[in-house]
C-alpha positions in Angstrom: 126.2 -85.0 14.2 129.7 -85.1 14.7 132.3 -88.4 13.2 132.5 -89.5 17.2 128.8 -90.2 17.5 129.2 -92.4 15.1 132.0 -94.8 16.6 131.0 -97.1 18.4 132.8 -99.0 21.3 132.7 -102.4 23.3 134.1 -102.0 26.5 134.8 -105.1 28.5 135.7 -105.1 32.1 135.0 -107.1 35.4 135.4 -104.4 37.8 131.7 -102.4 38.5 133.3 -99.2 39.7 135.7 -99.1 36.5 133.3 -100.1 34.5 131.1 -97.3 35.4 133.7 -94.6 35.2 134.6 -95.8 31.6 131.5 -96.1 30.1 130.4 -92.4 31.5 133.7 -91.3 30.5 133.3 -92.6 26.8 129.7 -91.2 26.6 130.4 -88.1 27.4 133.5 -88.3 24.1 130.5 -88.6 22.1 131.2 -92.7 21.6 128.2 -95.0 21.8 129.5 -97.7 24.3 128.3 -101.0 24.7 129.2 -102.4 27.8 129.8 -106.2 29.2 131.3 -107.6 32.2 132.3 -110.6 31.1 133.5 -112.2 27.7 129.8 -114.2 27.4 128.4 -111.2 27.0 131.6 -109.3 24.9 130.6 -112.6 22.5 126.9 -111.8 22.4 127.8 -108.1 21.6 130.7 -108.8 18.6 127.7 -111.6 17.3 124.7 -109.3 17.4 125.8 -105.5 17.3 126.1 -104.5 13.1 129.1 -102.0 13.6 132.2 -102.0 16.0 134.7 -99.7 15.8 136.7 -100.5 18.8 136.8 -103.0 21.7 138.5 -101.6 24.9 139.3 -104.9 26.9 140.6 -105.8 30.5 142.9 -108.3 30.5 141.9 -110.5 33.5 138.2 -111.2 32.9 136.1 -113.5 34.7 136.1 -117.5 34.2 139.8 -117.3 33.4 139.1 -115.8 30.3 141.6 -112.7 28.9 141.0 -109.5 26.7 143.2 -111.2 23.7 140.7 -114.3 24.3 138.2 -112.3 23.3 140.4 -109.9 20.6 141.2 -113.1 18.1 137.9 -113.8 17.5 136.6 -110.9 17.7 139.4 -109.8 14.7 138.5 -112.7 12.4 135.0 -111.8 12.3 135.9 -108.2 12.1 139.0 -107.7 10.8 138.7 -103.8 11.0 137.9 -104.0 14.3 140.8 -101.8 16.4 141.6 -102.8 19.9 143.0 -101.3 23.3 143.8 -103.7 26.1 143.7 -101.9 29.9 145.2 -103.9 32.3 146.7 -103.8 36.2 148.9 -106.6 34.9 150.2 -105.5 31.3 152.9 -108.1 31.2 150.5 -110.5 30.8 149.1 -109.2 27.5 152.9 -110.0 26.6 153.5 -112.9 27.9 150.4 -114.7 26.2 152.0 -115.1 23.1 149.5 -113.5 21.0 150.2 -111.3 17.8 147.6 -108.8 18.7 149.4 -108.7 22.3 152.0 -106.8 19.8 150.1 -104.5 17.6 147.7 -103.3 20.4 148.1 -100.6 22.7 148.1 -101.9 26.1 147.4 -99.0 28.8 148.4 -100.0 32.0 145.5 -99.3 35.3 146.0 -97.0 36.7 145.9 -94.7 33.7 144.6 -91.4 33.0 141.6 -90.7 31.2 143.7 -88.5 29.4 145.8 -91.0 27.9 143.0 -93.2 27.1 141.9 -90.4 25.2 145.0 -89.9 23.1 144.9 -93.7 22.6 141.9 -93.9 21.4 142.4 -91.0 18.9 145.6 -92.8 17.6 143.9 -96.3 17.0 140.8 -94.6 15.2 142.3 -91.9 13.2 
């Protein structure tokens, strides 16, 4: 068993298609993902699952909720947790005033698997 299989992963994002590419994309790196579409069920991942190593997050989400809505918390009850926002509208990530809008990568859609790669391998190493 290789160090990757053991990292885990929360990917958040609304949109079905990217969702889907993602999570394939993340399996095949050797990362078990857990997936959710929305922040309810981001929550009842961070609550229930006993390790994280990193939550991928869209910015816009659902119910008017954001990725860094969902990084606070999720950083006060796991403060090792690292985090990677994606978003079609990184100025927002900036804009929202948040600390972790600062330390964060923030990959900007469209972006290359590639780079999300190289991203991830900076955050984790």
């Amino acid at each position: 068993m290789n160090e990757l299989s053991q990292r885990s992963v929360l990917l958040v994002e609304d949109e079905p298609q990217i969702l889907a590419l993602l999570v394939d994309f993340l399996t095949d790196e050797g990362y078990e993902v857990m997936q959710a579409e929305n922040s309810d069920r981001a929550f009842e991942i961070l609550a229930s699952s006993p390790q994280l190593d990193l939550l991928i997050s869209d910015f816009r989400l659902p119910g008017g909720v954001s990725g860094v809505m969902i990084a606070e918390p999720a950083l006060k009850l796991r403060p090792e947790l690292k985090v990677i926002f994606i978003s079609g509208y990184p100025l927002e990530i900036y804009e929202s005033g948040s600390p972790i809008a600062y330390s964060a990568p923030v990959l900007a859609k469209p972006f290359s698997l590639d780079s999300l790669h190289q991203q991830i391998e900076q955050v984790l190493a």
